[in-house]
N, C-alpha and C positions, 0 to 999 in steps of 0.2 A: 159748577155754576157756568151759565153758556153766557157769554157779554156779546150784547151787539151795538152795531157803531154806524150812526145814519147819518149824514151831512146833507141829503136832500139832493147830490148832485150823483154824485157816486153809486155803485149797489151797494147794498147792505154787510158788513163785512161781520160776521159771527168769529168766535173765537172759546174757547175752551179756559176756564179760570180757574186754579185750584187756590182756596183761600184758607189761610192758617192762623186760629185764634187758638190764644194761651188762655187756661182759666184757672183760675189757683187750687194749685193742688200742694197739699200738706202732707207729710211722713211723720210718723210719732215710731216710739220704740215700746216696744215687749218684752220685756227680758231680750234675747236675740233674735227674735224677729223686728222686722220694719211693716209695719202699716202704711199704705198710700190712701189717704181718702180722696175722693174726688167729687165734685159736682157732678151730675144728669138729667134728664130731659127725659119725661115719662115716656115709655113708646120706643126711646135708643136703646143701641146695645151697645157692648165698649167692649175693648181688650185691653190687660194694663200687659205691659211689656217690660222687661228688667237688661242691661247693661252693666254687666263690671269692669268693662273700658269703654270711651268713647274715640271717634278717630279714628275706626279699621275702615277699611275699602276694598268689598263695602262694611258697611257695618252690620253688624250683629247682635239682634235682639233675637231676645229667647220668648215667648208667651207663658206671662203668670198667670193671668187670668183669663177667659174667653169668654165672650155672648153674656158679659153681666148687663143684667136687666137694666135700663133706666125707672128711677123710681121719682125724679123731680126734686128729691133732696140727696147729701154727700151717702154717694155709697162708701168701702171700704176694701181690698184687696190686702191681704197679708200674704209678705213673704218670708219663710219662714226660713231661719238659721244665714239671714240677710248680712246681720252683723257679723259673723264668719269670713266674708268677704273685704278687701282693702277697701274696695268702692262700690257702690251702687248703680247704677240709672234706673229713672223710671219713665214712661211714657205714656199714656191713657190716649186711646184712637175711639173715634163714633166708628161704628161698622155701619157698612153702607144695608 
């Protein structure tokens, strides 16, 4: 998102915004798999991403899933043999 900023007296001063919304995402189990569902937006594409620590520097996410379709309702990405792990992350990204 590009912000610009007018006071009328000044030039124009443009700026670069990057904006981060959360939108509820849910995890269900499988026997030992974890399921992420997530909302989408017909037209996007997403990638869900997994974490079995947080807090490295930098940190380390692995790609579960890539280029999944948006379809306007909860898609779903499963990770399979999830519960195997002490811990999880997950993260779901729009691809540009």
């Amino acid at each position: 998102m590009l912000l610009a900023v007018d006071d009328g007296i000044h030039a124009v001063a443009y700026d670069a915004v990057r904006v981060t919304i959360s939108l509820p995402v849910s995890i269900t189990r499988d026997r030992n798999d974890a399921i992420v569902h997530f909302p989408t937006i017909a037209g996007k594409n997403y990638r869900v991403e997994t974490a079995t620590f947080l807090g490295g520097s930098p940190q380390t996410w692995t790609t579960l899933l890539d280029n999944i379709a948006g379809t306007g309702n909860l898609s779903d990405a499963r990770h399979t043999n999830a519960f195997a792990y002490p811990a999880c992350f997950y993260r779901v990204s729009v691809l540009p």
